[in-house]
DRENTORMAR-601639 format. One record per residue (C-alpha): z, x, y; residue in one letter. Coordinates in nm, 3 decimals, always signed. Layout:
N
w, u, v, residuo
Z, X, Y, A;
...
END
This chain:
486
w, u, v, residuo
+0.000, +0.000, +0.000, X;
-0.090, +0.145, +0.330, X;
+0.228, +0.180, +0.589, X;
+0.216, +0.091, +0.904, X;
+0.274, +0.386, +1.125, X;
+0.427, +0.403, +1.450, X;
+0.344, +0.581, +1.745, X;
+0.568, +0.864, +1.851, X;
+0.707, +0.820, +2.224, X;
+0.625, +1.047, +2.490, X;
+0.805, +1.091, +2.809, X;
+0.538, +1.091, +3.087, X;
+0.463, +1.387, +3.287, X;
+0.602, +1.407, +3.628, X;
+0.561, +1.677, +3.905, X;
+0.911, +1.828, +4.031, X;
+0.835, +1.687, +4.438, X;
+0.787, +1.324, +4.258, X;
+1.111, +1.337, +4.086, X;
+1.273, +1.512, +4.432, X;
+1.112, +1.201, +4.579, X;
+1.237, +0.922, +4.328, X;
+1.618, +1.118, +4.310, X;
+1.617, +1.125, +4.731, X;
+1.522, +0.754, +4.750, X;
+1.769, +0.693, +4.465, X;
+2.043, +0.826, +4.688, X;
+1.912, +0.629, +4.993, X;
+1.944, +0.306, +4.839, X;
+2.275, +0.395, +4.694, X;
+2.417, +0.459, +5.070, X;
+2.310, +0.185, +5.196, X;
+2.449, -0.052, +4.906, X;
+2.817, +0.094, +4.988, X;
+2.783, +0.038, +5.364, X;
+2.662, -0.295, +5.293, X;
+2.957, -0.341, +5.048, X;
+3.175, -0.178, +5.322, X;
+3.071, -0.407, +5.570, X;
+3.110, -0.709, +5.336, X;
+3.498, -0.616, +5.262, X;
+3.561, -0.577, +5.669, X;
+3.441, -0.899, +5.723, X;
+3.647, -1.050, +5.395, X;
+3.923, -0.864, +5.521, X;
+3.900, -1.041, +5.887, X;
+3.823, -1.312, +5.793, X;
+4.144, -1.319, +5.568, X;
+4.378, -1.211, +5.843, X;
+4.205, -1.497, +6.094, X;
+4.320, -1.758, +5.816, X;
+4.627, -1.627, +5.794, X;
+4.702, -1.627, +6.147, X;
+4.555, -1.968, +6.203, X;
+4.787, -2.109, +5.902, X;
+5.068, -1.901, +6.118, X;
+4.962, -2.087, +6.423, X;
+4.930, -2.432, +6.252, X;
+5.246, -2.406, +6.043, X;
+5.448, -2.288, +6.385, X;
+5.475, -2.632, +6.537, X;
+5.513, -2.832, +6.199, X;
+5.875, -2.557, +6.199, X;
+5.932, -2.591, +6.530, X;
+5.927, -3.018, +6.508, X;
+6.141, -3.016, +6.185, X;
+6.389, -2.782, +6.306, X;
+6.428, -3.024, +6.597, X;
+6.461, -3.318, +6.396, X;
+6.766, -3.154, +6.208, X;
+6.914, -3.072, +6.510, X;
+6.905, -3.418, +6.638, X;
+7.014, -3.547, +6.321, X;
+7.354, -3.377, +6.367, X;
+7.392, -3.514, +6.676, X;
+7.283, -3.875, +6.624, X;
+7.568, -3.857, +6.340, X;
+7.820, -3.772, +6.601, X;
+7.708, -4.018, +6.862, X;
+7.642, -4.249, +6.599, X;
+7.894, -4.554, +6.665, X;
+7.814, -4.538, +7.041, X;
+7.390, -4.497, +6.926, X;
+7.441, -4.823, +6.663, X;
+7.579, -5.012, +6.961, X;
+7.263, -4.995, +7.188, X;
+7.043, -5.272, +7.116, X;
+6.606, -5.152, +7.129, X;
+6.466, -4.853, +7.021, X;
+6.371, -4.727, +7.367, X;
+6.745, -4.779, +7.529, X;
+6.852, -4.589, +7.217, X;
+6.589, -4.292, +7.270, X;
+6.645, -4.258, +7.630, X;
+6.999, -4.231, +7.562, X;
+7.002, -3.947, +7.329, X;
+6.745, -3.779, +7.567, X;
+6.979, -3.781, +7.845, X;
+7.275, -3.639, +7.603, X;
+7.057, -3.346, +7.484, X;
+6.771, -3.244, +7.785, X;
+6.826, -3.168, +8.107, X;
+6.591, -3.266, +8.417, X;
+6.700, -3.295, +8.797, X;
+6.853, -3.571, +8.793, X;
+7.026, -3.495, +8.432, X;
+7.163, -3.171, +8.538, X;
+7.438, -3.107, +8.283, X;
+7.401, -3.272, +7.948, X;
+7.657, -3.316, +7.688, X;
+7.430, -3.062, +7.472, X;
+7.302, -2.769, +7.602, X;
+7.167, -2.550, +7.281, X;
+6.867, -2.808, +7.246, X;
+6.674, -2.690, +7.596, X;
+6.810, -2.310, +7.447, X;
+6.713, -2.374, +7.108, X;
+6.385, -2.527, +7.178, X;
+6.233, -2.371, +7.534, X;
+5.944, -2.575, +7.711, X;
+5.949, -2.805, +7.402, X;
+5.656, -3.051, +7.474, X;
+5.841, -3.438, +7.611, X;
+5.648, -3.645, +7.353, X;
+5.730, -3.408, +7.057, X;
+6.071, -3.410, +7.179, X;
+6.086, -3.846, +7.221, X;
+5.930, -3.809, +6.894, X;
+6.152, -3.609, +6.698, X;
+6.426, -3.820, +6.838, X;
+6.302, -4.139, +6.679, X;
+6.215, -3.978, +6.408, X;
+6.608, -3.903, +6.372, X;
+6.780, -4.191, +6.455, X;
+6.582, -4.341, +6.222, X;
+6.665, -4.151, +5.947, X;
+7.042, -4.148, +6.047, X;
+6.997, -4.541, +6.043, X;
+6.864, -4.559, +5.726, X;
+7.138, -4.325, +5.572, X;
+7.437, -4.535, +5.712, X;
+7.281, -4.851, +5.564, X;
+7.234, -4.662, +5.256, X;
+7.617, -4.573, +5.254, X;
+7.689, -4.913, +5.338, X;
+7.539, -5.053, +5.067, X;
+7.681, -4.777, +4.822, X;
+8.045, -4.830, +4.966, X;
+7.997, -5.186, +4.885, X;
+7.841, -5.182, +4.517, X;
+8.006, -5.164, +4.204, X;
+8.135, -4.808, +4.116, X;
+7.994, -4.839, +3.766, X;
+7.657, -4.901, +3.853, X;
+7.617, -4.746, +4.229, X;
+7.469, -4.444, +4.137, X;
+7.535, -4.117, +4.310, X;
+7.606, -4.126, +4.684, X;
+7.344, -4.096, +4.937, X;
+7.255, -3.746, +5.040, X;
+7.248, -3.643, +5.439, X;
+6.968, -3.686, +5.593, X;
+6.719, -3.398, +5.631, X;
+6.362, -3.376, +5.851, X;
+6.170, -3.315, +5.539, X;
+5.787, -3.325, +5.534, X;
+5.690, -3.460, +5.827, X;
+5.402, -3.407, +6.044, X;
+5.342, -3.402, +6.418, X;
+5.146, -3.643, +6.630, X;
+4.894, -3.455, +6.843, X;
+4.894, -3.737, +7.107, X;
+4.551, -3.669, +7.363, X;
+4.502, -3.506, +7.648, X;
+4.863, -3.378, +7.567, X;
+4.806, -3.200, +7.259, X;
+4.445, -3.277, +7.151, X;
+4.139, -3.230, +7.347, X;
+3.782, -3.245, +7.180, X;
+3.587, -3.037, +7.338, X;
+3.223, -3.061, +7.187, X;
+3.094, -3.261, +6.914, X;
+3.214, -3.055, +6.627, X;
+3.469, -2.890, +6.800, X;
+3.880, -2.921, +6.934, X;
+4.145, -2.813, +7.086, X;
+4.497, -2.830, +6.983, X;
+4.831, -2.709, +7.166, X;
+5.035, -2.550, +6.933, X;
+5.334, -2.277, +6.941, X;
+5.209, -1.936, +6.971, X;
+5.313, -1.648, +7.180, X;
+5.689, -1.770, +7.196, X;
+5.508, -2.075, +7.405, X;
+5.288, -2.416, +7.387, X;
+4.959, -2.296, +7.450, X;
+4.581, -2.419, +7.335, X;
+4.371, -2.313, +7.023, X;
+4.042, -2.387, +6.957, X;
+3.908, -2.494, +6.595, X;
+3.601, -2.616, +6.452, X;
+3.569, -2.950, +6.298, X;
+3.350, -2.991, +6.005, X;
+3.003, -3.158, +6.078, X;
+3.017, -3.415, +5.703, X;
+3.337, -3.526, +5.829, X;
+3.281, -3.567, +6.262, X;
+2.931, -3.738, +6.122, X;
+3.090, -4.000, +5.869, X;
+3.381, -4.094, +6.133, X;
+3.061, -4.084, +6.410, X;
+2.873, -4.364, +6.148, X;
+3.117, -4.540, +5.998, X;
+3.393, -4.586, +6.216, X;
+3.251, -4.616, +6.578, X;
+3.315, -5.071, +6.606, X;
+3.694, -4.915, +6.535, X;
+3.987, -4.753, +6.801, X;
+4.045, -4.381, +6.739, X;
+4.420, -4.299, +6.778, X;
+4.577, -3.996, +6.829, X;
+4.570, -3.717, +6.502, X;
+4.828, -3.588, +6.280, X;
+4.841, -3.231, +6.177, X;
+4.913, -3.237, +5.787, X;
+4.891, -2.938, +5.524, X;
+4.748, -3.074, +5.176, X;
+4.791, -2.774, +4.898, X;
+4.663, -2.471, +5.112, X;
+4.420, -2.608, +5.356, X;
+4.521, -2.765, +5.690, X;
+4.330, -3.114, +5.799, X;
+4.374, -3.355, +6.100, X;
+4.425, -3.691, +5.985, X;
+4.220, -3.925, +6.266, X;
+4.378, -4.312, +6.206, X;
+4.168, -4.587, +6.365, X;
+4.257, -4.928, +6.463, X;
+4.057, -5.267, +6.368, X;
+4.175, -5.613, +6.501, X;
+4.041, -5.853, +6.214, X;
+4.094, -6.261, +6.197, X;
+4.221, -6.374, +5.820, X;
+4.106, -6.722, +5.686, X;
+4.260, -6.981, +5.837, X;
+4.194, -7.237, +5.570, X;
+4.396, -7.520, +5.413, X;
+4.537, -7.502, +5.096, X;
+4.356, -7.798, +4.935, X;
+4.042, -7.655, +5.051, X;
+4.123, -7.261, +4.991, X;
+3.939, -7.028, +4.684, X;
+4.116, -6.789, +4.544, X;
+4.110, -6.495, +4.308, X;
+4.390, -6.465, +4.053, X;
+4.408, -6.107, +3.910, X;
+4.590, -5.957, +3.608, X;
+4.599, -5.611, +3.607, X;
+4.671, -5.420, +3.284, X;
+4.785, -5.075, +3.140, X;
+4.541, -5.093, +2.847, X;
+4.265, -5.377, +3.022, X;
+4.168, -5.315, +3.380, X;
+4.184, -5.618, +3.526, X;
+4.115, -5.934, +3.471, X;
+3.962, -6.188, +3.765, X;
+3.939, -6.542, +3.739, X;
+3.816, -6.779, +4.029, X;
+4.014, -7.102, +4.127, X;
+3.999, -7.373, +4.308, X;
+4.333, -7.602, +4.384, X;
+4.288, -7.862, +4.133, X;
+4.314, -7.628, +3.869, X;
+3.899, -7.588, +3.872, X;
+3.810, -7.272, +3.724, X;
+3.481, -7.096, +3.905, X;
+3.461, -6.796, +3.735, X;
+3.627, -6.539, +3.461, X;
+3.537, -6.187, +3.512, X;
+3.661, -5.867, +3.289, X;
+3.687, -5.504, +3.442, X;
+3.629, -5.290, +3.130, X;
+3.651, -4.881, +3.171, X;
+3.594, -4.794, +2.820, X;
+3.451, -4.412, +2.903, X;
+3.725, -4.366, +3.210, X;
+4.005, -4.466, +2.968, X;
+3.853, -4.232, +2.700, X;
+3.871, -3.957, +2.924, X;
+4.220, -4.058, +3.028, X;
+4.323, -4.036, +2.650, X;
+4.181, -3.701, +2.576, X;
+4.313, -3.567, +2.912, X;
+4.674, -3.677, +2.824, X;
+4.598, -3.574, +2.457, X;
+4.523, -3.220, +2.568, X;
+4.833, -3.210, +2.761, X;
+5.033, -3.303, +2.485, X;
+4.929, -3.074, +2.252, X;
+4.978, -2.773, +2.510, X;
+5.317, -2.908, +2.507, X;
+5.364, -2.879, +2.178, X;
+5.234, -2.494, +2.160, X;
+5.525, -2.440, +2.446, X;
+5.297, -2.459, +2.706, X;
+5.457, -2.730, +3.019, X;
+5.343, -2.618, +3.342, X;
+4.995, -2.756, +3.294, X;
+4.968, -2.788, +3.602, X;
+4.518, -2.760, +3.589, X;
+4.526, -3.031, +3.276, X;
+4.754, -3.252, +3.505, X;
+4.531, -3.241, +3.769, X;
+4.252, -3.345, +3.548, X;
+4.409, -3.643, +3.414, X;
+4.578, -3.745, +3.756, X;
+4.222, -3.744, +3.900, X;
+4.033, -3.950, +3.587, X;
+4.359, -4.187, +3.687, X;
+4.252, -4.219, +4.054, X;
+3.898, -4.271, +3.955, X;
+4.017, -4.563, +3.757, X;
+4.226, -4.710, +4.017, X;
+3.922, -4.712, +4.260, X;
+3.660, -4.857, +4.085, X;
+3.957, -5.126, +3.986, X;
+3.965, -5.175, +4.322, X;
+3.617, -5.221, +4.400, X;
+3.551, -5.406, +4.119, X;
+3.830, -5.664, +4.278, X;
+3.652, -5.704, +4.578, X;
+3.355, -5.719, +4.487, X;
+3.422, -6.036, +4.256, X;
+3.586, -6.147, +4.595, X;
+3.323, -6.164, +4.834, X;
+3.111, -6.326, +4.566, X;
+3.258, -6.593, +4.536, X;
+3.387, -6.638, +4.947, X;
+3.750, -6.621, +4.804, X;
+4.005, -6.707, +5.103, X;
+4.336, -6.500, +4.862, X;
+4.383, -6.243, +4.630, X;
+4.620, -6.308, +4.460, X;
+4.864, -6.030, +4.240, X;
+5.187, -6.030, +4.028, X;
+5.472, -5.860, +4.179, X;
+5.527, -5.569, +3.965, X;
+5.887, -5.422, +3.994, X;
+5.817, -5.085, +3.876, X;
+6.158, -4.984, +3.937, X;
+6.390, -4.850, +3.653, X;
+6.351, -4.580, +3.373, X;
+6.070, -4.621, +3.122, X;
+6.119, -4.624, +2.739, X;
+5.952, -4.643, +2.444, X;
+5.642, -4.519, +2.330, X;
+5.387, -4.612, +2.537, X;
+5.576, -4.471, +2.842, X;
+5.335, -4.228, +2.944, X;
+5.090, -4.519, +3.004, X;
+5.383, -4.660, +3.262, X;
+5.380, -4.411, +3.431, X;
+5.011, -4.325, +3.476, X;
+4.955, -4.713, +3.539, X;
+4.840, -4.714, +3.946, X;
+4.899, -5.099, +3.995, X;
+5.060, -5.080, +4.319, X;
+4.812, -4.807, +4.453, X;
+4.542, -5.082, +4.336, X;
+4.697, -5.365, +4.524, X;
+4.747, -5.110, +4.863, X;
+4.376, -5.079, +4.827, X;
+4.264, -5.408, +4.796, X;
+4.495, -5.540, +5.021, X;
+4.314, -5.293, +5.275, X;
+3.983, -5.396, +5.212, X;
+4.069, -5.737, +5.198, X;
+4.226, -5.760, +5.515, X;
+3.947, -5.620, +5.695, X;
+3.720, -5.874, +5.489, X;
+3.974, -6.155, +5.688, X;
+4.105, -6.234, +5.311, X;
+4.486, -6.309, +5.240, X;
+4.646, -6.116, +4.976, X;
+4.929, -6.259, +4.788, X;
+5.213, -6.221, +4.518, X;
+5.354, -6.438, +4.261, X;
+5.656, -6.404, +4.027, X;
+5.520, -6.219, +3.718, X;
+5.769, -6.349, +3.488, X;
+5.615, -6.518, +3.189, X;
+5.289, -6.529, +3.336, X;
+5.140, -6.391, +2.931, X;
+5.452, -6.493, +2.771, X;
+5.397, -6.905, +2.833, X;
+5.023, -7.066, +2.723, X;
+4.835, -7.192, +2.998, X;
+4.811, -7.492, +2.836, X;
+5.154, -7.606, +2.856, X;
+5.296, -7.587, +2.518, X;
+5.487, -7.320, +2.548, X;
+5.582, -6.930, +2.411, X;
+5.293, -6.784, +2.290, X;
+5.285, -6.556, +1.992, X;
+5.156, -6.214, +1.986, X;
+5.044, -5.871, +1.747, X;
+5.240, -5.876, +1.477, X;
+5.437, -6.245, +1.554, X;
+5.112, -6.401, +1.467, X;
+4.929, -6.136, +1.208, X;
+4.689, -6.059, +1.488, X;
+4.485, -5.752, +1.464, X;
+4.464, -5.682, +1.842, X;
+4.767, -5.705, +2.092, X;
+4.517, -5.862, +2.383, X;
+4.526, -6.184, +2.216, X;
+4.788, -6.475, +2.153, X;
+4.821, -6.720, +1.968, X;
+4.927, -7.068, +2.148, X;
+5.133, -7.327, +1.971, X;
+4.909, -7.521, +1.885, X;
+4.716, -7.272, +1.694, X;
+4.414, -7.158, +1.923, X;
+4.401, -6.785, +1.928, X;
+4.308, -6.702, +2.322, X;
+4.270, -6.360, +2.543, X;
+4.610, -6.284, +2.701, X;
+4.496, -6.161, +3.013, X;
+4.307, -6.434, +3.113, X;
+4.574, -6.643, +3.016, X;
+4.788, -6.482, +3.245, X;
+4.520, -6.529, +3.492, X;
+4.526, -6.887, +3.472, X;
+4.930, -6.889, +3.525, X;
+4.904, -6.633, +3.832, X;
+4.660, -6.861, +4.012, X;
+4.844, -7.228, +3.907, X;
+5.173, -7.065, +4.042, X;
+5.009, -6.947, +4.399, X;
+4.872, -7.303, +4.418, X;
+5.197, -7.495, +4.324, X;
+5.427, -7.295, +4.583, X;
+5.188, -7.347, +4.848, X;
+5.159, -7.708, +4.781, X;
+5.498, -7.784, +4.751, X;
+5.575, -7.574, +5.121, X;
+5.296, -7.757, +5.291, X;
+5.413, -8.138, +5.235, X;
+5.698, -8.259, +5.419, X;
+6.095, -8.188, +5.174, X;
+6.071, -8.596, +5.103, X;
+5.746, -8.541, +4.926, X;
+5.840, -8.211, +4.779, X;
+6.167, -8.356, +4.610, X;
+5.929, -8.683, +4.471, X;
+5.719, -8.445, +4.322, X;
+5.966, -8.200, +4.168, X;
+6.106, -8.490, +3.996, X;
+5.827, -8.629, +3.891, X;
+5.690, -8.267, +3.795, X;
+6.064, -8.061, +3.711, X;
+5.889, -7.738, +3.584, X;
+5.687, -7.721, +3.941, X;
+6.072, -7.649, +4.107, X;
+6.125, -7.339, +3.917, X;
+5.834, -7.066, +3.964, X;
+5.853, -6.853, +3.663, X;
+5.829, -7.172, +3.402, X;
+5.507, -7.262, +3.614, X;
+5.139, -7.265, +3.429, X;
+4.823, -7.396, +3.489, X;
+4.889, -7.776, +3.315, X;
+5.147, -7.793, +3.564, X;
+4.935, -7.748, +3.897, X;
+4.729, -7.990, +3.667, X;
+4.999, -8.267, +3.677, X;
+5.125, -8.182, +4.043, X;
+4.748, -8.269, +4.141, X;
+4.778, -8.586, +3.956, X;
+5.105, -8.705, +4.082, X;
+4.981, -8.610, +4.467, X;
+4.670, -8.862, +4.395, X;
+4.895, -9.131, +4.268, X;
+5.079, -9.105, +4.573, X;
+4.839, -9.099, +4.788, X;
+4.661, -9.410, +4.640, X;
END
């Protein structure tokens, strides 16, 4: 068999003034690489310093506010029983002014270390900080009050003193906030040992979604805040919105169940007991992603591994994610259908969790949902309201009764009951049904005159007591207000 041969390698000729040539232009390139990489580590280096001084500058009058707040704590507590005897906010912050600054015709306060402590400190950080600390001694003595007064076997520890904590200036305008081009600001802060003026740039994405989205609204004065490392002015804007003014025998609402393992659950009413609509908010891939976040937490856990503090953040924002398109989902179904209420359970979240399912407690964002949609709602000029939440799944819809569920009734799945009478239904949406009868049947009863309201609760007892309420009684409270009316 021939072989196939190969061919040997040969280094090409080259003249000594070519390889001078290629070795000098080697070198060349070489020196100008490490300048350029010089250059590049200055600049890094600057701009690392410039950050670090601006975060200096920024953080100074965030220290400066606390530490005043702390000091005016103290003293509120010591002027406290002649403070709690002043009646308005304003009489009570011009009085603790006069004790602690002095001006011409204030000459000698009754503390002097605040104008030492605190030189040229800026009037409306100082009015400020002193609302911000009579409110927090306020707060404390009720607190005490209260704890005084409750049983000693079930008070709890005793309120702690009250501190500044994390709280954040307001750069009120012209007096601490200037914009001085489109996509840039100035900002008095405390540098130098004084109040003086920086200037920062503002981001163009945000200055042009405000600029689009935001201009039919009042801008208010910004508040410095510090989120992880990065520093942002928080602009707040004002909106004056009308809500619905309708009656209650003409009104639509939305009755919404929110749950830890189903979204939410929306059903349209009307106050007969009329149902419009039934719509389901199902997440199946965000809850998925949920579960294998968590799962991958837990299982670092269990290799000795709990500051997860990366895997945390992944599930926390999956969670968020879920709580928004809840949300939006809400609304959405709202404005479909005109609705003039949204109406929620009140969810006392309070207390410590057990069991096994926990974890899902605490991850649950029900009240961060209802903050949101009661936001967008408002400014949609929709009512939001809350109903007792007791037995609102518990009691059938239908009126006859507990209703049996998982393992009470051999039921494969926990999202549906069983009612009395043997039909197997979806618990959400009977709890749906309840939330919206029980909204209906309290405003009812409030809107017709106490002679009316006692007729019907007797002809009607389980309308008098909210949490036995369900949809076949708004069913008979309809009927009885038609027989009296006829």
């Amino acid at each position: 068999m021939a072989q196939n041969s190969r061919p040997a390698f040969r280094s090409p000729s080259l003249e000594q003034e070519t390889v001078e040539e290629l070795s000098r232009r080697l070198l060349e390139i070489t020196a100008q690489l490490n300048a350029s990489n010089r250059s590049l580590q200055h600049l890094q280096q600057e701009r690392t310093e410039m950050l670090a001084n601006l975060s200096h500058d920024l953080r100074a009058p965030l220290t400066a506010i606390r530490s005043a707040v702390d000091y005016l704590i103290g003293m509120c507590m010591e002027e406290w029983d002649t403070v709690s005897g002043i009646q308005g906010n304003l009489l009570r912050q011009q009085y603790m002014e006069r004790l602690c600054h002095a001006t011409a015709d204030n000459p000698d306060p009754k503390y002097t270390g605040f104008d030492r402590r605190f030189y040229k400190f800026p009037s409306y950080l100082r009015r400020s900080a002193i609302s911000e600390a009579i409110g927090k001694v306020s707060s404390y003595k009720s607190n005490l009050a209260n704890w005084e007064a409750s049983d000693t076997g079930i008070r709890g520890r005793k309120p702690s003193f009250p501190k500044a904590g994390f709280i954040y200036p307001c750069l009120y305008k012209t007096g601490m906030y200037e914009q001085t081009g489109s996509y840039e600001a100035r900002i008095k802060v405390y540098i130098r040992n004084t109040w003086d003026w920086i200037t920062l740039d503002l981001r163009k994405s945000d200055v042009d979604y405000i600029t689009r989205r935001c201009q039919s609204r009042k801008k208010c004065a910004p508040t410095l805040r510090k989120r992880g490392h990065e520093w942002y002015l928080d602009f707040p804007f004002e909106e004056e919105t009308v809500l619905a003014n309708t009656d209650i025998f003409h009104q639509t609402i939305a009755a919404v169940d929110l749950g830890i393992n189903s979204t939410a659950t929306v059903i349209i009413m009307r106050p007969d007991g009329t149902i419009l609509g039934r719509h389901f908010c199902k997440l199946p891939r965000e809850y998925d992603s949920l579960k294998h976040a968590t799962n991958r937490i837990r299982k670092a856990q269990q290799h000795g591994n709990f500051k997860t503090l990366r895997l945390w953040a992944i599930a926390k924002g999956i969670n968020d994610d879920i709580a928004v398109k809840t949300a939006g989902f809400i609304i959405d179904t709202a404005v479909l259908y005109n609705v003039d209420t949204i109406v929620f359970e009140h969810l006392d979240r309070k207390g410590k969790k057990r069991g096994s399912g926990k974890q899902k407690l605490h991850l649950w964002r029900s009240q961060y949902v209802q903050s949101m949609v009661e936001h967008k709602a408002h400014r949609l000029g929709m009512h939001v309201s809350h109903i007792c939440a007791w037995g609102t799944s518990r009691l059938a819809f239908d009126g006859s009764g507990r209703v049996l569920r998982g393992r009470e009734a051999d039921l494969v799945s926990y999202s549906v009951c069983q009612f009395r009478t043997g039909k197997v239904y979806n618990c959400d949406l009977n709890a749906s049904y309840n939330i919206g009868a029980r909204y209906f049947i309290r405003e009812i009863l409030k809107s017709v005159p106490a002679k009316v309201r006692l007729a019907l609760e007797a002809k009607v007892p389980q309308a008098a007591r909210r949490s036995t309420c369900t949809l076949s009684v708004l069913i008979n409270l309809n009927a009885e207000l038609v027989s009296m009316a006829a």
